[in-house]
mmCIF file as Biopython writes it, N, C-alpha, C and O atoms, coordinates in Angstrom:
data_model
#
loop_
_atom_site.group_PDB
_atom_site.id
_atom_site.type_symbol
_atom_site.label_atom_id
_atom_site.label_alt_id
_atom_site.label_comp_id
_atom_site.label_asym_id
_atom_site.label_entity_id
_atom_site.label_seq_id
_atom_site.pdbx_PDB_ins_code
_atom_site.Cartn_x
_atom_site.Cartn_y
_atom_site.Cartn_z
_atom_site.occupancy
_atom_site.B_iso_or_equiv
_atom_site.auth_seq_id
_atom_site.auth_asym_id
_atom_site.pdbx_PDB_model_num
ATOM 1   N N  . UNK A ? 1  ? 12.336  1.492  -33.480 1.0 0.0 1  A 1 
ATOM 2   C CA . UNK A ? 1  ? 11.978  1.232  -32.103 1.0 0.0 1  A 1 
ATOM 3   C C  . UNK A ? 1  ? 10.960  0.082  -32.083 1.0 0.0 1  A 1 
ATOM 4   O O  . UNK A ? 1  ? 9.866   0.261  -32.617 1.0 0.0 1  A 1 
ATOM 5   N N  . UNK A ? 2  ? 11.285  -1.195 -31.444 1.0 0.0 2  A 1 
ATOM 6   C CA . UNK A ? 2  ? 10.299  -2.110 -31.576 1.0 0.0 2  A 1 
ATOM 7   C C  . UNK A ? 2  ? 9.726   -2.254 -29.838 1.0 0.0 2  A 1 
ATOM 8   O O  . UNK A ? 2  ? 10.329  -2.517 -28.797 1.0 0.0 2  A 1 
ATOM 9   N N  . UNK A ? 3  ? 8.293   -1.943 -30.145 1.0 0.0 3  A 1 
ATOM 10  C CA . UNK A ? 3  ? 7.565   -2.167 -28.483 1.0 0.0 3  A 1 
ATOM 11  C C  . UNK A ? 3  ? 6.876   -3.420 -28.217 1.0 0.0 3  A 1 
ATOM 12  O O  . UNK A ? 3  ? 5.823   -3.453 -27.581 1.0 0.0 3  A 1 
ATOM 13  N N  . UNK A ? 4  ? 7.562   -4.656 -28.783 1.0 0.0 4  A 1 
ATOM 14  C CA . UNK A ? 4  ? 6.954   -5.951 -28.675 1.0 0.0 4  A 1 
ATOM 15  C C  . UNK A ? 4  ? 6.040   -6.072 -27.932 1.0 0.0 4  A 1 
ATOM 16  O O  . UNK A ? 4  ? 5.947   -6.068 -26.705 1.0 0.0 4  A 1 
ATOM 17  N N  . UNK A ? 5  ? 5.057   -6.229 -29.073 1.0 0.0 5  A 1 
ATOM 18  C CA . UNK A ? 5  ? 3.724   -6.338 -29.129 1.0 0.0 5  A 1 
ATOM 19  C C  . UNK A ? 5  ? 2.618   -5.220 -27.320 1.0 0.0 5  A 1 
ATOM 20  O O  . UNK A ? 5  ? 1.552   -5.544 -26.797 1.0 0.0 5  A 1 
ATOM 21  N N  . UNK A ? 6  ? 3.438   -4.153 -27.012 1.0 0.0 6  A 1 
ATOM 22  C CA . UNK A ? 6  ? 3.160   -3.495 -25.787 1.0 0.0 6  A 1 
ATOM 23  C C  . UNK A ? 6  ? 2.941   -4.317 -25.045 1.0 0.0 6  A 1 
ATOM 24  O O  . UNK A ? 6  ? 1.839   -4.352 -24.498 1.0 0.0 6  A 1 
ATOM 25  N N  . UNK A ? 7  ? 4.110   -5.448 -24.719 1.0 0.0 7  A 1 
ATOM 26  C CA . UNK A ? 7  ? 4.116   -6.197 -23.448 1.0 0.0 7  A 1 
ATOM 27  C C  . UNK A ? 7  ? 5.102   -5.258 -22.618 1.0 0.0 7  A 1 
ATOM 28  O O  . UNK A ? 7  ? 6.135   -4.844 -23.144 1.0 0.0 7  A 1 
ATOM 29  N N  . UNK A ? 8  ? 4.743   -4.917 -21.245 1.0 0.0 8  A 1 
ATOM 30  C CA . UNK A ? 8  ? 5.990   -4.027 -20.039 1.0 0.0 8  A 1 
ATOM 31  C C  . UNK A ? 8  ? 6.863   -5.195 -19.606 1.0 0.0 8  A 1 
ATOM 32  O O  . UNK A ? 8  ? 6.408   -6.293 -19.927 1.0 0.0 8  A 1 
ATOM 33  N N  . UNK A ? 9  ? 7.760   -5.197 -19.092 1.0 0.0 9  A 1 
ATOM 34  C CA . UNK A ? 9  ? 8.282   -5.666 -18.089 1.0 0.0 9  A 1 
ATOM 35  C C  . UNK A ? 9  ? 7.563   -6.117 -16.503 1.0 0.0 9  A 1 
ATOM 36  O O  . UNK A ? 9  ? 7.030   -5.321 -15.731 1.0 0.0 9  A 1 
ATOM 37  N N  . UNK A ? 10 ? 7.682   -7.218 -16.343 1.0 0.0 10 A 1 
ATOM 38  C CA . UNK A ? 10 ? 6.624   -7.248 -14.852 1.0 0.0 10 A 1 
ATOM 39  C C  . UNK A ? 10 ? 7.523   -5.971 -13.703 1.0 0.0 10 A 1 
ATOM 40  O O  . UNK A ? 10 ? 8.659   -5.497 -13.707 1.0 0.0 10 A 1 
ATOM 41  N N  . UNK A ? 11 ? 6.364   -5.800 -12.865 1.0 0.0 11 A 1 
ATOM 42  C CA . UNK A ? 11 ? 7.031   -4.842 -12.032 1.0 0.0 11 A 1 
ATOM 43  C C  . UNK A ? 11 ? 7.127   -5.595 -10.688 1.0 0.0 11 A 1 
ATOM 44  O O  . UNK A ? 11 ? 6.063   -5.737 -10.085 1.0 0.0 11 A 1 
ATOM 45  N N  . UNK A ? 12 ? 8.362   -6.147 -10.075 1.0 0.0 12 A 1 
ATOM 46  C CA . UNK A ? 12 ? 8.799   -7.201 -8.896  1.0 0.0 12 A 1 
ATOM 47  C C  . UNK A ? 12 ? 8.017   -6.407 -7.783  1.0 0.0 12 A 1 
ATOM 48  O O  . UNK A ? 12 ? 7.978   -5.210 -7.499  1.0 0.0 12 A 1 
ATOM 49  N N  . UNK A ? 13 ? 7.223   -7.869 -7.099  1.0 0.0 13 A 1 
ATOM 50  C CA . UNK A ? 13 ? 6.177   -7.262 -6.059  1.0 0.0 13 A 1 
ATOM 51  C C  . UNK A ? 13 ? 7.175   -8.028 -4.999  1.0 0.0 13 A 1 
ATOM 52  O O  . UNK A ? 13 ? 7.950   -8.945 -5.269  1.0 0.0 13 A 1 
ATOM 53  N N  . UNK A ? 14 ? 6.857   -7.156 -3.199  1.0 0.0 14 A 1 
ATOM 54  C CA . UNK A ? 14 ? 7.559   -7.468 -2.376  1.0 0.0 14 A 1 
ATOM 55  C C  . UNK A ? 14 ? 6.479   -7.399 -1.409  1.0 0.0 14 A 1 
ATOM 56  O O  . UNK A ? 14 ? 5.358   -6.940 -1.630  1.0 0.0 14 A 1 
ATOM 57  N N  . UNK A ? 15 ? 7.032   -8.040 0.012   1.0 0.0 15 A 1 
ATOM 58  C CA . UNK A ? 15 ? 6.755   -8.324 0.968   1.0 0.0 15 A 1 
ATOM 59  C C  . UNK A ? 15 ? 6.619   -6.755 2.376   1.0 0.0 15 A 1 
ATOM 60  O O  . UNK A ? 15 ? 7.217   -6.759 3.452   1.0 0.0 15 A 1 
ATOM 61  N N  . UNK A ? 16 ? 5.525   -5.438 1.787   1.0 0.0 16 A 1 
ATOM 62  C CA . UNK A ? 16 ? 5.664   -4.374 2.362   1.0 0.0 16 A 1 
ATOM 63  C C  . UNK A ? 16 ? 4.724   -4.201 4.024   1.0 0.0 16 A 1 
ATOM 64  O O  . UNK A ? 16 ? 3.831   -4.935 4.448   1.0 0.0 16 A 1 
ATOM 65  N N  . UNK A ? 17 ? 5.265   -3.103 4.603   1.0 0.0 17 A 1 
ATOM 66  C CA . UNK A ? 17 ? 4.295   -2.926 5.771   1.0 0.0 17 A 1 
ATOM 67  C C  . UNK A ? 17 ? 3.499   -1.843 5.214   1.0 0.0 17 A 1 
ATOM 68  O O  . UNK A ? 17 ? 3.727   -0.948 4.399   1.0 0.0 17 A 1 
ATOM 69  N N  . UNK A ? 18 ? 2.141   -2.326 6.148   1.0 0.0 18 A 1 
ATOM 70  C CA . UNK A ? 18 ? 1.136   -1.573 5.458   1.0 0.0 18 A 1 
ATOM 71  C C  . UNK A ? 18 ? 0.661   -1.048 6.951   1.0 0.0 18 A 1 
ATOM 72  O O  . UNK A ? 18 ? 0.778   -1.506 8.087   1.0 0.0 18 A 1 
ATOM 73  N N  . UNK A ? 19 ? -0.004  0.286  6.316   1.0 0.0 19 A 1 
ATOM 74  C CA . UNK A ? 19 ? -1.367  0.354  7.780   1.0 0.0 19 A 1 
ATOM 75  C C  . UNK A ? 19 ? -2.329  0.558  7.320   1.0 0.0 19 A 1 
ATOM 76  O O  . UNK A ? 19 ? -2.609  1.383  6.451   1.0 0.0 19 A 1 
ATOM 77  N N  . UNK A ? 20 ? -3.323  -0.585 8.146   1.0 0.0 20 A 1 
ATOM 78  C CA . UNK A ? 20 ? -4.451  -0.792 7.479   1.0 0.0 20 A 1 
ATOM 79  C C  . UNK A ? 20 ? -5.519  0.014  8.461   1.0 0.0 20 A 1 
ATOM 80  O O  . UNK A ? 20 ? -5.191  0.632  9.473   1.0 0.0 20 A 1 
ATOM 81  N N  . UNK A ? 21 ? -7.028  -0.140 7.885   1.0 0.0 21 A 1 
ATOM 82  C CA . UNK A ? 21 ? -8.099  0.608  8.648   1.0 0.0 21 A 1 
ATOM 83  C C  . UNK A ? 21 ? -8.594  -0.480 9.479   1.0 0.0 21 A 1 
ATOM 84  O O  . UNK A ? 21 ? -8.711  -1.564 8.907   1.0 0.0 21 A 1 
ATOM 85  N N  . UNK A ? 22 ? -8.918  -0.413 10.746  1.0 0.0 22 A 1 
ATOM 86  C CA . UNK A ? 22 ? -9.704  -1.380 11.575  1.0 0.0 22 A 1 
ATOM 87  C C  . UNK A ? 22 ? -11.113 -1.106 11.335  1.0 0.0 22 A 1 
ATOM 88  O O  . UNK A ? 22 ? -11.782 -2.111 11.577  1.0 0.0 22 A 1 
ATOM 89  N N  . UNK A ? 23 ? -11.903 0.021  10.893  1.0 0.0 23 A 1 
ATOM 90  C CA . UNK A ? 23 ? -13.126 -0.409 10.874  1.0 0.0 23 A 1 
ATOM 91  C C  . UNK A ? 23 ? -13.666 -1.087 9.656   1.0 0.0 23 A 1 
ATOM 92  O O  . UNK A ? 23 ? -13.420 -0.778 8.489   1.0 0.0 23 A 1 
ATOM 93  N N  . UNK A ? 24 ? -14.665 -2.344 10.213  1.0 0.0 24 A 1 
ATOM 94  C CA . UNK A ? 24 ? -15.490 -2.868 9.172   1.0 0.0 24 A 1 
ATOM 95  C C  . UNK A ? 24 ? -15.874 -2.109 8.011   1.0 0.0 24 A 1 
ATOM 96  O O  . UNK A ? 24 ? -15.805 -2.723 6.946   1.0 0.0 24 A 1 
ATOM 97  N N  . UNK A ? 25 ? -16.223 -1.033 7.977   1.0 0.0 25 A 1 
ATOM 98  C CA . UNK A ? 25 ? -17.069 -0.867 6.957   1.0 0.0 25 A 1 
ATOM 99  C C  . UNK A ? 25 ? -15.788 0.850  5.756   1.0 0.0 25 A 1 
ATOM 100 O O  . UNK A ? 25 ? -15.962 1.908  5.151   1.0 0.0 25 A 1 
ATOM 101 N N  . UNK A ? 26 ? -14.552 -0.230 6.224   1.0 0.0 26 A 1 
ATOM 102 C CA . UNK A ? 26 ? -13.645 0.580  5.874   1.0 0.0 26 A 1 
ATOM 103 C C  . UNK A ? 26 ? -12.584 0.179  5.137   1.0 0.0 26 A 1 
ATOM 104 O O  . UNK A ? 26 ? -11.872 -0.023 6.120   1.0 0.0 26 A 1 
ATOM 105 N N  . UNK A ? 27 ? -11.713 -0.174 4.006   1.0 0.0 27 A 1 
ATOM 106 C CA . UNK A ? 27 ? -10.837 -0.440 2.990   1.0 0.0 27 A 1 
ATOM 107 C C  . UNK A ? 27 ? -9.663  0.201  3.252   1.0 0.0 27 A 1 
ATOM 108 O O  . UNK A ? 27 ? -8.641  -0.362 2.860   1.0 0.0 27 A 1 
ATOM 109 N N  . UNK A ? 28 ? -9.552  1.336  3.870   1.0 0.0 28 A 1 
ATOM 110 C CA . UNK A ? 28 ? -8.539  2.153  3.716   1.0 0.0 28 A 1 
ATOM 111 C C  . UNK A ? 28 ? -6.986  1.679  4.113   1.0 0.0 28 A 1 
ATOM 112 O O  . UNK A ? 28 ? -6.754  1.457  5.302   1.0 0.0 28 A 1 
ATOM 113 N N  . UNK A ? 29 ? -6.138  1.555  3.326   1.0 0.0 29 A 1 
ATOM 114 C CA . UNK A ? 29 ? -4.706  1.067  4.237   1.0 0.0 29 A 1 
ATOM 115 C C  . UNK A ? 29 ? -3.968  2.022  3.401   1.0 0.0 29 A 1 
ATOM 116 O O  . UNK A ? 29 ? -4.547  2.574  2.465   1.0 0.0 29 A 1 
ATOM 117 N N  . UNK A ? 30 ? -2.522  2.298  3.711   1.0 0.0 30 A 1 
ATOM 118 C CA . UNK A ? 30 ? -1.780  3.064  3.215   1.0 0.0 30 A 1 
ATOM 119 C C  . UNK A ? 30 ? -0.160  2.476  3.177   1.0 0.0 30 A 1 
ATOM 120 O O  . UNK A ? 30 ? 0.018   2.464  4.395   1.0 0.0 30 A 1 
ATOM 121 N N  . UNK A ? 31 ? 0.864   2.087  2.725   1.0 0.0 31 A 1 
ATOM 122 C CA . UNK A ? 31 ? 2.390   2.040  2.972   1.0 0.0 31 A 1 
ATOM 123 C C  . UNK A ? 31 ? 2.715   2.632  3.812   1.0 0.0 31 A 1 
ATOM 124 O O  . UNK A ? 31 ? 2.471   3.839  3.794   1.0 0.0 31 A 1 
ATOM 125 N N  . UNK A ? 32 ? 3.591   1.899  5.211   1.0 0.0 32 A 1 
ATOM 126 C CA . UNK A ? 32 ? 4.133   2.635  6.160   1.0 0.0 32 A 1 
ATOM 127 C C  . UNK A ? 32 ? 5.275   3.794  5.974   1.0 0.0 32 A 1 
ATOM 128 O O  . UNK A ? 32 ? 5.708   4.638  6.758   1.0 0.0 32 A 1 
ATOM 129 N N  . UNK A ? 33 ? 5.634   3.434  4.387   1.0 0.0 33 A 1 
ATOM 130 C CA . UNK A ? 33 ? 6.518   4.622  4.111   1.0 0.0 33 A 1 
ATOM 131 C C  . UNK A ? 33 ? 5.855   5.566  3.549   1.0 0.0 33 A 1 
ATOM 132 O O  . UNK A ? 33 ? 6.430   6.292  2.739   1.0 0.0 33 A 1 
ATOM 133 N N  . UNK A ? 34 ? 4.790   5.715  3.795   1.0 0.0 34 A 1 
ATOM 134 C CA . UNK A ? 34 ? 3.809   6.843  3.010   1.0 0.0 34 A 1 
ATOM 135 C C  . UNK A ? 34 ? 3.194   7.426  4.625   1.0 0.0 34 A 1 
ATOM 136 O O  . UNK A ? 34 ? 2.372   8.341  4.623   1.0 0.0 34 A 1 
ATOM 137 N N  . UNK A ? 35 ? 3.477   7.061  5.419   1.0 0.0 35 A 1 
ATOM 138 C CA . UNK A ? 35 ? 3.250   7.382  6.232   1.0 0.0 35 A 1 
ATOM 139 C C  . UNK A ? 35 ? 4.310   9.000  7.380   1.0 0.0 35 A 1 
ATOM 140 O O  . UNK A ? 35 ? 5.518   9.198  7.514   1.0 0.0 35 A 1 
ATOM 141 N N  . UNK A ? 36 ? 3.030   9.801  7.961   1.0 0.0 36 A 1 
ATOM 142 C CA . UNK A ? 36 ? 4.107   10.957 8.524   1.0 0.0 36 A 1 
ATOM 143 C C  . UNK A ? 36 ? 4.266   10.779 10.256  1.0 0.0 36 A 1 
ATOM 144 O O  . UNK A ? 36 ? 5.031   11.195 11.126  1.0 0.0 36 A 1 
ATOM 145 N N  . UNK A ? 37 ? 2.861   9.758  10.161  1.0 0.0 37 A 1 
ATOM 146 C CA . UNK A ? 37 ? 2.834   9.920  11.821  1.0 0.0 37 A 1 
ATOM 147 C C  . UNK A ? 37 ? 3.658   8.510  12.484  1.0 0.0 37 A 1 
ATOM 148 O O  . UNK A ? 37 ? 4.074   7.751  11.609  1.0 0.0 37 A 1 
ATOM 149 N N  . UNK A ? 38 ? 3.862   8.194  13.546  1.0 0.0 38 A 1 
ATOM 150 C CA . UNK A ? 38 ? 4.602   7.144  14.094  1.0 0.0 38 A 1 
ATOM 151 C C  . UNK A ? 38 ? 2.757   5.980  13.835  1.0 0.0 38 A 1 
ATOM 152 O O  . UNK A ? 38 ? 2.570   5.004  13.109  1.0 0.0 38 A 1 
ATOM 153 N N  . UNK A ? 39 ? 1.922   6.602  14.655  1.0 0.0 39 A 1 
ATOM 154 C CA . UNK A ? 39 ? 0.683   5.548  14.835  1.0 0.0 39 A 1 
ATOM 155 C C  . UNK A ? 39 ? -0.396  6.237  13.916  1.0 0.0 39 A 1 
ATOM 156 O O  . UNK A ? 39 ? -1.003  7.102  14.548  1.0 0.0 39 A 1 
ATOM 157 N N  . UNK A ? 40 ? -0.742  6.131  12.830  1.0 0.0 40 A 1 
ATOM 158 C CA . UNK A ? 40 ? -1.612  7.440  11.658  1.0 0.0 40 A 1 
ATOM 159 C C  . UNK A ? 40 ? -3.112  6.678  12.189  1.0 0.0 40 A 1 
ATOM 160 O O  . UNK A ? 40 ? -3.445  5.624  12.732  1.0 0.0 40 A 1 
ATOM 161 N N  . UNK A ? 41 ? -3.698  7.795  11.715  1.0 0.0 41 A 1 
ATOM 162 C CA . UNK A ? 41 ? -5.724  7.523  11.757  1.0 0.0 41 A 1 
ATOM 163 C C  . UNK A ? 41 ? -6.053  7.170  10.248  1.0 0.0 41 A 1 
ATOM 164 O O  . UNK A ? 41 ? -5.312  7.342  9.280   1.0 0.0 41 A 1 
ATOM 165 N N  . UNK A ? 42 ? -7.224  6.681  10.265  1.0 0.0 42 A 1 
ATOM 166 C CA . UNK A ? 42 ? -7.126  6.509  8.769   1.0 0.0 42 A 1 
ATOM 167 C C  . UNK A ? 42 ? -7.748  7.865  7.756   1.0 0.0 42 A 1 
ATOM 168 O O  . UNK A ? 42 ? -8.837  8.384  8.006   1.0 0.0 42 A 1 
ATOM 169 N N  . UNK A ? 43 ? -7.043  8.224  6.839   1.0 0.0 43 A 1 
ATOM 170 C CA . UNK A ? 43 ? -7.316  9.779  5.733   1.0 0.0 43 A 1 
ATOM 171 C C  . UNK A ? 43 ? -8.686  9.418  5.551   1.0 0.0 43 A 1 
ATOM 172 O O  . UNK A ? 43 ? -9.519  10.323 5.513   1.0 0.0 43 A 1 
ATOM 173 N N  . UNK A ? 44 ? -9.085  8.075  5.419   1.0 0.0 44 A 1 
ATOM 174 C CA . UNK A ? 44 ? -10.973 8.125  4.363   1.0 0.0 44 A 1 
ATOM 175 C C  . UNK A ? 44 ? -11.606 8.507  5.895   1.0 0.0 44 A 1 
ATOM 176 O O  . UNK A ? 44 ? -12.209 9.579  5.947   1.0 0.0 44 A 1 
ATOM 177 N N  . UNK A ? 45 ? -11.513 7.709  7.148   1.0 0.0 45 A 1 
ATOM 178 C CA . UNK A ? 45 ? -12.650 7.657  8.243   1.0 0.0 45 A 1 
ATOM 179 C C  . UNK A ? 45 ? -11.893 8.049  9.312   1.0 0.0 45 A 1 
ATOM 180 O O  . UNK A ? 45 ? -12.451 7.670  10.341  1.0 0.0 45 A 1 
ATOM 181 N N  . UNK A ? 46 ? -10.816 8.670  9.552   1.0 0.0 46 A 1 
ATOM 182 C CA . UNK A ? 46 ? -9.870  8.527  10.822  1.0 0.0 46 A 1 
ATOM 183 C C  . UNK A ? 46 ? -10.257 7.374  12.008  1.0 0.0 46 A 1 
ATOM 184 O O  . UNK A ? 46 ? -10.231 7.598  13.218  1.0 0.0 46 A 1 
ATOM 185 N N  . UNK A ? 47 ? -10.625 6.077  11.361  1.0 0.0 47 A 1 
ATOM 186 C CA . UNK A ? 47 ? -10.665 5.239  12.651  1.0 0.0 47 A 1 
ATOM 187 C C  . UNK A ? 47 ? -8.991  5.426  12.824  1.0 0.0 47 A 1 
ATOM 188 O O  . UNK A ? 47 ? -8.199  6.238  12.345  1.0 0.0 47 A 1 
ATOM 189 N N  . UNK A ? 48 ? -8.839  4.250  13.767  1.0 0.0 48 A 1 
ATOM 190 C CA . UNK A ? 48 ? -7.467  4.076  13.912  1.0 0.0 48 A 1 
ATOM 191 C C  . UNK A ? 48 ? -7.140  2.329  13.088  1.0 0.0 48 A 1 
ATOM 192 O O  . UNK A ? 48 ? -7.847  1.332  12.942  1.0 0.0 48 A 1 
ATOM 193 N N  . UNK A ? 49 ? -5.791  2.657  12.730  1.0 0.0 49 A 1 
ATOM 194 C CA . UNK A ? 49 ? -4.951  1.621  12.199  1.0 0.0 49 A 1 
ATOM 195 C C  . UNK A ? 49 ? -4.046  0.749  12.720  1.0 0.0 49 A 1 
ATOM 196 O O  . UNK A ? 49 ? -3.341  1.125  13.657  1.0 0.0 49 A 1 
ATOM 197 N N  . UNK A ? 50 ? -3.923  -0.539 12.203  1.0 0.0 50 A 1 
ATOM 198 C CA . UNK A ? 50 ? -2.862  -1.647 12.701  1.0 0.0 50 A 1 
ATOM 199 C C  . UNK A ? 50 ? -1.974  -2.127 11.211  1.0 0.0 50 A 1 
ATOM 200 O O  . UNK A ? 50 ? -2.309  -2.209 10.029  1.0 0.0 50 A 1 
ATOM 201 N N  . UNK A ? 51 ? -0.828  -2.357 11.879  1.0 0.0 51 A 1 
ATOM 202 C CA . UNK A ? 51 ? 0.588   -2.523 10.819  1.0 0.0 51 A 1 
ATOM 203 C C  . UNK A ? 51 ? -0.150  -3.783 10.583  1.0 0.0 51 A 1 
ATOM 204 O O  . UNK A ? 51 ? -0.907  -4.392 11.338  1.0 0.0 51 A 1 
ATOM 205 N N  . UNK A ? 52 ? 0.339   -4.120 9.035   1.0 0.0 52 A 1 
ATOM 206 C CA . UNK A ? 52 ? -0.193  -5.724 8.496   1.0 0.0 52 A 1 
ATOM 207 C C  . UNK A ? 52 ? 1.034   -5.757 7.591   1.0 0.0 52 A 1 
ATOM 208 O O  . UNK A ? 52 ? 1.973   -4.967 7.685   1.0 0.0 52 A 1 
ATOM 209 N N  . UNK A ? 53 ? 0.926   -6.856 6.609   1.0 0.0 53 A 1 
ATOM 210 C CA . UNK A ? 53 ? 2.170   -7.282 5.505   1.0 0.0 53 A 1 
ATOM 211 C C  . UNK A ? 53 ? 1.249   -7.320 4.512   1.0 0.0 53 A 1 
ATOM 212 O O  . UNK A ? 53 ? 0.113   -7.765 4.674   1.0 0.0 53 A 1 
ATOM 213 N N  . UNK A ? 54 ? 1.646   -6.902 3.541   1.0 0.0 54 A 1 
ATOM 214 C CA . UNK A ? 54 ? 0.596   -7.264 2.285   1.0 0.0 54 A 1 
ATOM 215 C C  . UNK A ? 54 ? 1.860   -6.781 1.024   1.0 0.0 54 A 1 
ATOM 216 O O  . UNK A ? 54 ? 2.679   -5.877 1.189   1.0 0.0 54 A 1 
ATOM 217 N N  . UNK A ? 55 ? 1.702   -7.863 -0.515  1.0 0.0 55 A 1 
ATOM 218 C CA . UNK A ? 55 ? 2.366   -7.852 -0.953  1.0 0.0 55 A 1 
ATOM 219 C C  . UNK A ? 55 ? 2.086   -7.103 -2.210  1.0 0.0 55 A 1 
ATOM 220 O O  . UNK A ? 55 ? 1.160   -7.448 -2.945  1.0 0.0 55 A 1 
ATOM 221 N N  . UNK A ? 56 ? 2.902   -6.030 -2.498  1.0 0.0 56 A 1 
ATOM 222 C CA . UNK A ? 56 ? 2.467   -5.153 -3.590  1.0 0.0 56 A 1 
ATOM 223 C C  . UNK A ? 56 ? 4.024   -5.001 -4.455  1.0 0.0 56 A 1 
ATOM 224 O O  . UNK A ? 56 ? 5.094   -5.598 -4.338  1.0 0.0 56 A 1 
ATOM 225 N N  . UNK A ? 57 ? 3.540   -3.891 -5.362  1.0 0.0 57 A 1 
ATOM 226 C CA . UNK A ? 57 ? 4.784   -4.005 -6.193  1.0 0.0 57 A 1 
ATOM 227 C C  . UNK A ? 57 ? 5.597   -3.316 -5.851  1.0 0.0 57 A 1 
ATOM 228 O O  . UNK A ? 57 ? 5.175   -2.386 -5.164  1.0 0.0 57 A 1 
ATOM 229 N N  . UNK A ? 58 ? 7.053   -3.340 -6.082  1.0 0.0 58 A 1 
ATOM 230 C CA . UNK A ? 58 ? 8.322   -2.196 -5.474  1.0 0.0 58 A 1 
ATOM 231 C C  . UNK A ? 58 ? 8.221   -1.257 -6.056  1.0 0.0 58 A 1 
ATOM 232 O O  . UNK A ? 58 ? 8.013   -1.199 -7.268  1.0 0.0 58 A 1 
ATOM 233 N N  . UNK A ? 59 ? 8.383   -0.089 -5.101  1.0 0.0 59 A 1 
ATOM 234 C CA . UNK A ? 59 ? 8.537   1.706  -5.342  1.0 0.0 59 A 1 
ATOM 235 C C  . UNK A ? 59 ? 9.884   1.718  -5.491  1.0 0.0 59 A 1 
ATOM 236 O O  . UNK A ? 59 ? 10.430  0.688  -5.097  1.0 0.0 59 A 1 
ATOM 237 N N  . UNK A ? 60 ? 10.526  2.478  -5.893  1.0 0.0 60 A 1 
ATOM 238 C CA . UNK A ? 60 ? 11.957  3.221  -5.649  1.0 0.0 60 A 1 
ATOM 239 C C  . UNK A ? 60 ? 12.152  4.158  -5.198  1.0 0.0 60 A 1 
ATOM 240 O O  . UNK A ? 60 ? 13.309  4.566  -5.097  1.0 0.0 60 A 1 
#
């Protein structure tokens, strides 16, 4: 079994919807497919959230 030199395979990043946290003093965003509600609060601060694009790697 050869694991050349433990290099992975890159993992293909895409173009996802996100919901992010509106308050300043807040980081929190989540994948809209991780999502249960139609409009979610945010899990760390329950402010409320707005859809953004941000590019991460593909789930299956």
């Amino acid at each position: 079994m050869a694991y050349f030199n433990n290099k992975k395979e890159p993992v293909p990043e895409v173009e996802t919807t996100i919901w992010s946290c509106t308050s300043d003093s807040c980081s929190g965003w989540m994948r809209e497919s991780f999502s249960f509600e139609a409009e979610p609060s945010c899990p760390l601060c329950q402010s409320e959230m707005v859809k953004e694009e941000k590019v991460l790697p593909q789930i299956e």
